[in-house]
C-alpha positions as CSV (number, residue, x, y, z in Angstrom):
1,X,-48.6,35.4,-88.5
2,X,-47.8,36.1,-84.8
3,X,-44.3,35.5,-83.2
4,X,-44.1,32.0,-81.9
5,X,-41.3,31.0,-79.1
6,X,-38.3,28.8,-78.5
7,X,-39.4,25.6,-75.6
8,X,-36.7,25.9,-73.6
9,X,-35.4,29.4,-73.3
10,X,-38.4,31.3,-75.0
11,X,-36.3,33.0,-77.6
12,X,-39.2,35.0,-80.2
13,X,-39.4,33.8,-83.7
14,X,-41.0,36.4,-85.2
15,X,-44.0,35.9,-87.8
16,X,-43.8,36.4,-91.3
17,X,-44.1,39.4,-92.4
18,X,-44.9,40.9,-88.8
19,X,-42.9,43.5,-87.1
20,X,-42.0,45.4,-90.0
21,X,-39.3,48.3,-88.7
22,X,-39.2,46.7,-85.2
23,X,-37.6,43.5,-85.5
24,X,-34.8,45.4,-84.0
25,X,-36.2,45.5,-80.4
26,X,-36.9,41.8,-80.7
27,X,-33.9,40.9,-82.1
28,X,-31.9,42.8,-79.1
29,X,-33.8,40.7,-76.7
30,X,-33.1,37.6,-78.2
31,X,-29.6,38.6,-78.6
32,X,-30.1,39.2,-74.2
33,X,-31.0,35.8,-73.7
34,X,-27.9,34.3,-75.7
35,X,-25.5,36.2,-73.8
36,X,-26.9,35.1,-70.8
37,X,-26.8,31.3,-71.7
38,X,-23.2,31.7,-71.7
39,X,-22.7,33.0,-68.6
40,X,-22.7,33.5,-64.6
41,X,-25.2,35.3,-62.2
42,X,-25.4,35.0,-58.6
43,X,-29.0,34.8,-57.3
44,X,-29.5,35.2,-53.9
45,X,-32.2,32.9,-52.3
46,X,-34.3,34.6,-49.4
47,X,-33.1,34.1,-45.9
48,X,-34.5,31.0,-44.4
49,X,-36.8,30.1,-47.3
50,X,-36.9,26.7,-47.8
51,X,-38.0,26.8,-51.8
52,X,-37.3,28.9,-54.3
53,X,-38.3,29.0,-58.2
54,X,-35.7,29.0,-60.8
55,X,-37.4,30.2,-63.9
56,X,-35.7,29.9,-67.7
57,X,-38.7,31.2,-69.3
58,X,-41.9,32.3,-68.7
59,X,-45.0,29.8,-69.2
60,X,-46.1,32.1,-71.8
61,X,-43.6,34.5,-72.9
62,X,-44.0,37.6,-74.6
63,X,-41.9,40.1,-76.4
64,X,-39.9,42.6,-74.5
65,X,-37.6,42.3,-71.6
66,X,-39.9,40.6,-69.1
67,X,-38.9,37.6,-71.1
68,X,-35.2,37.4,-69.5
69,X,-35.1,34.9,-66.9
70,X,-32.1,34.3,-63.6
71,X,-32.7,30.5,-65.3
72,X,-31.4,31.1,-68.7
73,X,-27.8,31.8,-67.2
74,X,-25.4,28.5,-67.2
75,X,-23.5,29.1,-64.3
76,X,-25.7,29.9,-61.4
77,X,-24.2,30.7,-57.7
78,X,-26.8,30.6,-55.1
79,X,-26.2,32.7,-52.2
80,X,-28.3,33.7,-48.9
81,X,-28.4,32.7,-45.4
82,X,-30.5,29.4,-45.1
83,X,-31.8,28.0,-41.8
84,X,-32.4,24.8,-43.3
85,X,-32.4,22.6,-46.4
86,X,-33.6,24.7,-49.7
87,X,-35.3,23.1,-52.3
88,X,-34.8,24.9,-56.0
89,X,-37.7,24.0,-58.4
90,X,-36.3,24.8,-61.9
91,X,-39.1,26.5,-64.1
92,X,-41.4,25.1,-66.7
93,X,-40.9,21.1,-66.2
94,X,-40.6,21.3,-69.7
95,X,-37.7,23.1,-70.2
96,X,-34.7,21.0,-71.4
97,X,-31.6,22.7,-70.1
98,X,-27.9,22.6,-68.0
99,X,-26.6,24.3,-65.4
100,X,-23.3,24.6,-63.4
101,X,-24.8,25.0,-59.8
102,X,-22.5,26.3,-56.5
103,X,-24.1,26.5,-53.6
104,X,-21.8,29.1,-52.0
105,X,-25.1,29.6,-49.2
106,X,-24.6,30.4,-45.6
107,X,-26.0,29.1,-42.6
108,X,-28.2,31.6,-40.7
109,X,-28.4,29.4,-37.3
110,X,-25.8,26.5,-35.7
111,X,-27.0,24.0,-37.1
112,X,-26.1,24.1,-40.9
113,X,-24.5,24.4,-43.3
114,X,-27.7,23.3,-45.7
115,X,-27.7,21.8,-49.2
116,X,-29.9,23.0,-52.2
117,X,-31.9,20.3,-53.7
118,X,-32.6,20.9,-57.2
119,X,-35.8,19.5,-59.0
120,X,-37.9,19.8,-61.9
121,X,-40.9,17.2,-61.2
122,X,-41.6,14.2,-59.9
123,X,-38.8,12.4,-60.7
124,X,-35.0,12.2,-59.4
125,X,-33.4,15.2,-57.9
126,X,-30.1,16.6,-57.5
127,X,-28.7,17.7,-53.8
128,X,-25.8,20.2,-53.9
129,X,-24.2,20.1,-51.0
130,X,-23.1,23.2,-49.2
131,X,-19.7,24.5,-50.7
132,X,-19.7,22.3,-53.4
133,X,-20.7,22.7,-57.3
134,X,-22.2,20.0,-59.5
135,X,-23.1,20.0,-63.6
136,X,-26.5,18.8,-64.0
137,X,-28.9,18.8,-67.2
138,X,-33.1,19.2,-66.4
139,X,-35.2,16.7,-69.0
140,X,-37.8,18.5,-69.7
141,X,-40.4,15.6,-69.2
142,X,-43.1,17.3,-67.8
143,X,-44.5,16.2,-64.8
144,X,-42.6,13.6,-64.0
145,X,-38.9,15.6,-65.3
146,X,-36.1,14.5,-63.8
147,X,-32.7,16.1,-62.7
148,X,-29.7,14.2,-63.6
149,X,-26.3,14.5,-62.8
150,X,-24.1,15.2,-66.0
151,X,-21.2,14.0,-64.5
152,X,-21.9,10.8,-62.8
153,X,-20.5,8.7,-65.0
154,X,-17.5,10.7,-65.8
155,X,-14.7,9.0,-68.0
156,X,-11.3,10.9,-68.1
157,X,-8.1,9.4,-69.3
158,X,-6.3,11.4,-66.7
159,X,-7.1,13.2,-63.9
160,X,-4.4,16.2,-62.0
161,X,-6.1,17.0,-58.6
162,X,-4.5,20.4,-57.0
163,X,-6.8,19.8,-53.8
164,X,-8.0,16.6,-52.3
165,X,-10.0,13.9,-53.4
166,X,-13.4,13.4,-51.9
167,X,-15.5,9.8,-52.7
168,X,-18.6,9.3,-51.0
169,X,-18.8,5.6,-53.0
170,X,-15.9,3.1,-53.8
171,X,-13.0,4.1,-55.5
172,X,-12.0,1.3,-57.9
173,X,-8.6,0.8,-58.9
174,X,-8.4,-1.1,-62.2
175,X,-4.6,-1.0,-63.6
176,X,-1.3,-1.8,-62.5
177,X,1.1,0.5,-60.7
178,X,4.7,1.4,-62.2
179,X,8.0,1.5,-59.9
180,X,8.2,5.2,-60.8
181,X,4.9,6.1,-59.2
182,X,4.9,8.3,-56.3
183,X,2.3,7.4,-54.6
184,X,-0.5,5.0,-56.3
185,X,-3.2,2.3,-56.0
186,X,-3.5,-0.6,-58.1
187,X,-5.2,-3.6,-58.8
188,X,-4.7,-6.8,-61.1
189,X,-6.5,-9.7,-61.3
190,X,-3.3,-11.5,-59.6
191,X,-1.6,-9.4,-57.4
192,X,-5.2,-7.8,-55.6
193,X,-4.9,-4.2,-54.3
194,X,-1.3,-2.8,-54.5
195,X,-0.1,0.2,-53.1
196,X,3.4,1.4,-54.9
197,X,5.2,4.4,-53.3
198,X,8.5,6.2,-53.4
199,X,10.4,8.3,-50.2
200,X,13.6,9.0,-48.8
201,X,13.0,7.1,-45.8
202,X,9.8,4.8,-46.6
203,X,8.4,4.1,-49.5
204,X,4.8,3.2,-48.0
205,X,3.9,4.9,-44.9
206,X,0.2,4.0,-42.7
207,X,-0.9,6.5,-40.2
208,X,-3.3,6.9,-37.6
209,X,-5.8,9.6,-36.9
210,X,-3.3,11.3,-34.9
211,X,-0.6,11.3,-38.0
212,X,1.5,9.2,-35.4
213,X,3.5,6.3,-37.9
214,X,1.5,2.7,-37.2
215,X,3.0,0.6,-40.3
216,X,6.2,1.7,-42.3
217,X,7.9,-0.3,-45.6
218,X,11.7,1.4,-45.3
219,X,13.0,3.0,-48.8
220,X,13.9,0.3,-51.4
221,X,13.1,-3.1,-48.7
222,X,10.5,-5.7,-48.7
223,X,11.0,-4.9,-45.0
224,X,8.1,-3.7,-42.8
225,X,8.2,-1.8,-39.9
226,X,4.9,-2.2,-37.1
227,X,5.6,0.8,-34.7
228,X,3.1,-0.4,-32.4
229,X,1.9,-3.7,-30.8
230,X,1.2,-6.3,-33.3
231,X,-1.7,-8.4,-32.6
232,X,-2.4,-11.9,-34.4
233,X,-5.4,-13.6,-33.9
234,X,-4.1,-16.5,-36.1
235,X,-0.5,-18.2,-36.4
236,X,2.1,-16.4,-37.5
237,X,4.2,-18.2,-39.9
238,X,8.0,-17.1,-41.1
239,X,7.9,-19.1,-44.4
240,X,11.7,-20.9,-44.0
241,X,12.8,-17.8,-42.8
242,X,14.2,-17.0,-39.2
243,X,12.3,-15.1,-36.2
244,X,14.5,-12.8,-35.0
245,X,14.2,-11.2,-31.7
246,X,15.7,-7.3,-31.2
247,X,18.4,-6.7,-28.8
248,X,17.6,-4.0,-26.3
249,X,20.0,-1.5,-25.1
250,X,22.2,-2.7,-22.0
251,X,20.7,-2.5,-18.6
252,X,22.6,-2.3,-15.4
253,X,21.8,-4.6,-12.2
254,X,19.7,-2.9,-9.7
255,X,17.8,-3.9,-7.3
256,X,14.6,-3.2,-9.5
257,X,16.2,-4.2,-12.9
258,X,15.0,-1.3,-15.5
259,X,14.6,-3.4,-18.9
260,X,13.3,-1.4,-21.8
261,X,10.7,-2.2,-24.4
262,X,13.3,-2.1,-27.0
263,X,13.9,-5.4,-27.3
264,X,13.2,-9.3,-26.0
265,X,16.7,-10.1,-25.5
266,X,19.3,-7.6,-22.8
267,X,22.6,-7.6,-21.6
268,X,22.8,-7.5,-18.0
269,X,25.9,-5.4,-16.4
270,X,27.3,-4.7,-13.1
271,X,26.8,-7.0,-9.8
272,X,23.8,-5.6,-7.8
273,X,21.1,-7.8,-6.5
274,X,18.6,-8.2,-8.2
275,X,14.9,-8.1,-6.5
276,X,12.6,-7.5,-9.2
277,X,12.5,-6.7,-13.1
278,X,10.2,-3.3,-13.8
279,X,7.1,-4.1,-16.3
280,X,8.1,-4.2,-20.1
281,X,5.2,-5.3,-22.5
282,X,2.9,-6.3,-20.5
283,X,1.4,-10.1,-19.6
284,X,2.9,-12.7,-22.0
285,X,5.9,-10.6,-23.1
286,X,9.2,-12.9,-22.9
287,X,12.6,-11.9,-22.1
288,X,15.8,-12.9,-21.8
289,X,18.6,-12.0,-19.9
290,X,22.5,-12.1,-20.6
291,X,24.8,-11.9,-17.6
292,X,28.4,-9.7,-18.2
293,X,29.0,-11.4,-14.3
294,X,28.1,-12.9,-10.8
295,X,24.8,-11.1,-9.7
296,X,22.3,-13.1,-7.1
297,X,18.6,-12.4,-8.1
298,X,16.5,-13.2,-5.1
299,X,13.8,-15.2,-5.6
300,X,10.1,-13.8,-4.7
301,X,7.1,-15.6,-4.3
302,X,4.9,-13.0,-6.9
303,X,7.3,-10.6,-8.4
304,X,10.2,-12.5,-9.4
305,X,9.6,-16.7,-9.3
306,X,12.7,-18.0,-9.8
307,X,13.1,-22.1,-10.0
308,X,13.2,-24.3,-7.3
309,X,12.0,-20.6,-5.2
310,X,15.4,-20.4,-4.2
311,X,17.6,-17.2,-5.0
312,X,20.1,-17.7,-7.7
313,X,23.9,-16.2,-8.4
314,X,24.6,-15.8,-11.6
315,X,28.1,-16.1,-13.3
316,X,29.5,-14.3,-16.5
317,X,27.7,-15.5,-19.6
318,X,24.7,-17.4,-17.6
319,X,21.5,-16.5,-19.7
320,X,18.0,-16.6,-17.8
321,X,14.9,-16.6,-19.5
322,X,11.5,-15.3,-17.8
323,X,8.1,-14.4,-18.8
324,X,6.0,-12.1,-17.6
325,X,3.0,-13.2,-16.1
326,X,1.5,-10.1,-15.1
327,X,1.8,-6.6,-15.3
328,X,5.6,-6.4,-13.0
329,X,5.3,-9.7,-12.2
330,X,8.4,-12.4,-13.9
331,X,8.4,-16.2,-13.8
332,X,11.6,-18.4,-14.7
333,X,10.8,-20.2,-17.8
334,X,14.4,-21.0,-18.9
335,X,18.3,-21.2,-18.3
336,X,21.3,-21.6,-20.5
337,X,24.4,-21.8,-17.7
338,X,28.0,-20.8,-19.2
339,X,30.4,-23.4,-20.2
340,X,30.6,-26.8,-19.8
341,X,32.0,-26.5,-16.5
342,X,30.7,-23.6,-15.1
343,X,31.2,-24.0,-11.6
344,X,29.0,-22.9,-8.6
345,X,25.9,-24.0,-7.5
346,X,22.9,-21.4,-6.2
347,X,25.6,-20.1,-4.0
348,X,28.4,-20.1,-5.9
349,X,29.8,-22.9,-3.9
350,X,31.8,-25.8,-6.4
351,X,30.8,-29.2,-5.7
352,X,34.0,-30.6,-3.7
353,X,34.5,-27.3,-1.7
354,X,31.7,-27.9,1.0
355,X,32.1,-30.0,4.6
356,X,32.2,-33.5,3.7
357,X,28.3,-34.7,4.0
358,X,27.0,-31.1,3.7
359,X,24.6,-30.0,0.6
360,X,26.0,-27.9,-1.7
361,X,24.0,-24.5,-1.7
362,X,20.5,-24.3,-0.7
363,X,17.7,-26.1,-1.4
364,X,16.5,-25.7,-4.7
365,X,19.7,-25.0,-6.2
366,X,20.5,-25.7,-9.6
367,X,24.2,-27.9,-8.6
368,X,27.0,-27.4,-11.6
369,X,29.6,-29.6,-11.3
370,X,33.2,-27.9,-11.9
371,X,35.4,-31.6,-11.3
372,X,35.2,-34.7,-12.9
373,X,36.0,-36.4,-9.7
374,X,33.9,-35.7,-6.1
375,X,36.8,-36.3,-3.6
376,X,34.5,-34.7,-0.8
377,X,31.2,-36.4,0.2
378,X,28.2,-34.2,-0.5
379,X,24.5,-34.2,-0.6
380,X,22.1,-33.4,-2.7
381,X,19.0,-32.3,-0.9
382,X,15.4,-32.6,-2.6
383,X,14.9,-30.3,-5.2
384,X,18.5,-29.6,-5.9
385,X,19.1,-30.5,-9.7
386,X,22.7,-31.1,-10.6
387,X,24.5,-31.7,-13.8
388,X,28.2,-32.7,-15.6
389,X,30.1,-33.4,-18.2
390,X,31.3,-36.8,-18.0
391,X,33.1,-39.0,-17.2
392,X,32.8,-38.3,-13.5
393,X,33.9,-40.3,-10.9
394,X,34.2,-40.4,-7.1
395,X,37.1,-40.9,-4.7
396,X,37.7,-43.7,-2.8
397,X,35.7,-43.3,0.7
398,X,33.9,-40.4,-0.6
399,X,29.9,-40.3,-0.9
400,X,27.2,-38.5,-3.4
401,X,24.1,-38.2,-1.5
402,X,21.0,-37.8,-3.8
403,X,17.9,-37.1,-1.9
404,X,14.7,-37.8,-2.8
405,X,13.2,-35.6,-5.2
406,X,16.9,-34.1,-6.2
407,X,18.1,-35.5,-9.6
408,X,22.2,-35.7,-11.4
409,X,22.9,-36.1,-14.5
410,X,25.8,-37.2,-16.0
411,X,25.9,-35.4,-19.7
């Protein structure tokens, strides 16, 4: 009876009764073929080929060592300098087998580096990409055999990564994280995606591209940090809680005043005029001001619109509030004036000091009354807007002009 031979690796089972006093030969081979199933080989794939045969066994093997096959090792490394894409037929399609695979090629041109596509026969195939390695099992089907990846489906209870991570799909979180975790992503049915870290200065960190800080939650706060501008294309709603805005560093008068992006709200020192206020974050950004003294900002008709377009002194603890309209460009939206009697009108002028049946400042002013009684006639021209705490009263013989479009109120 002649020797007959394994299907997927070819290993000789000899006949009965045949090879009487050389079964030893035979036996070595076969002996070959197991010690290569448990190990590696590099095979080198020509230079710029763009197929190459893999062969396990021979379609019809015989005895001897032309039976011992570059496919019947387990870990294969395939090395050569491709110029393109190489596609590795694995050899018979009915050989049922696994391999480790690395594809440790080279690219021979610019414009690689290539993959090696592994197939067996008309069905699925494998693609290794270049540098990486990938367990994968042959069917054996015949025509149609397929290629499948062993490891697809892989289900670990734990998994300790030295290197990084790399997911071409979606990486599903399905558990809950624990406070002691250093850095992990969650899910419950609940709660959605969380993200549970631990830092000496934040706990959760978001980067950009350019490892630059863009989101930051502060070690052991529900606080969060936005480094950068914070957009909203809805409202945004503090839940019962306060709005608070930041208090920038102080800024001394000048004529351009230099106000910092490091806040909304600024003390303003020293008593130089004020002509314009330099660009801070941009159209829409509002500010406010906080006088330490008296300091006249002069009204202009683009830069700096001040109300009533007339030039205003301030006094210490007047608070101005302006928005900026455009890029350098302030309007006055608001005013809180010190005090309930203040004193001082756009000029600093008190309403009883002027020439009897003069205004009081310039038109436009905004008129704070520092007496409860007027014992010198004034006038208030249009657009001059005055105010006081009552009661007030005026002197016998004495006047209170209030021209036409100017307004006083009695608080």
């Amino acid at each position: 009876m002649a020797s007959s031979y394994t299907t997927s690796f070819g290993i000789e089972k000899i006949g009965s009764g045949e090879q009487s006093g050389a079964w030893g030969d035979t036996t070595n081979h076969n002996l070959d073929i197991l010690d290569r199933i448990a190990s590696y080989k590099s095979v080198a794939i020509t230079t710029n080929a763009d197929t190459h045969t893999l062969t396990v066994r021979e379609a019809s093997p015989g005895s001897g060592t032309e039976n011992l096959q570059d496919g019947m090792y387990r870990v294969i490394k395939f090395t050569g300098a491709l110029d393109s894409n190489c596609t590795v037929t694995v050899a018979p399609n009915t050989t049922s087998a696994f391999f480790i695979i690395i594809n440790a090629t080279t690219d021979s041109g610019s414009s690689g580096p290539y993959s090696v596509i592994l197939t067996q026969g008309s069905g699925a195939n494998i693609t290794v990409a270049n540098g990486k390695s990938a367990i994968v099992y042959m069917d054996g089907a015949g025509s149609g055999a397929a290629v499948v990846d062993a490891i697809s489906d892989l289900q670990l209870a734990t998994l300790t990564a030295s290197g990084d991570v790399t997911a071409s799909g979606t990486f599903n979180a399905l558990g809950d994280t624990a406070a002691s975790d250093k850095a992990a992503m969650g899910y419950t049915a609940a709660e959605g995606l969380i993200l549970t870290g631990q830092g000496s200065t934040n706990d959760v960190t978001i980067k950009n591209d350019a490892d630059a800080d863009v989101l930051e939650i502060p070690t052991g706060t529900t606080n969060v940090t936005v480094v950068g501008n914070f957009t909203a294309s809805g409202n945004i709603a503090t839940n019962g809680s306060q709005s608070q805005w930041s208090k920038g560093a102080d800024v001394a008068s000048n004529s351009a005043l230099a106000v910092l992006t490091d806040g909304n709200y600024f003390d303003v020192t020293g008593t130089t005029t004020i002509t314009s206020i330099n660009t801070t974050g941009g159209a829409g950004t509002v500010i406010k001001l906080h006088f330490d003294g008296a300091c006249q900002i002069t009204h202009h008709a683009t830069n700096l619109i001040l109300a009533g377009a007339q030039n205003f002194t301030t006094e210490a603890g007047d608070e101005l509030e302006f928005v900026e309209y455009d890029t350098g460009k302030y309007r006055q939206t608001g005013w809180c004036l010190a005090g309930t009697k203040p004193g001082g009108g756009g000029g600093g002028a008190f309403l009883g000091e002027g020439a009897s049946g003069s205004s009081v400042g310039n038109s436009g002013d905004i008129i704070r009354v520092n007496e409860n009684t007027l014992n010198t006639s004034q006038t208030m021209v249009a657009t001059d807007n005055g105010s006081c705490t009552g009661p007030f009263s005026i002197a016998s013989g004495v006047t209170l002009t209030i021209s036409s479009g100017a307004t006083f109120v009695v608080i």
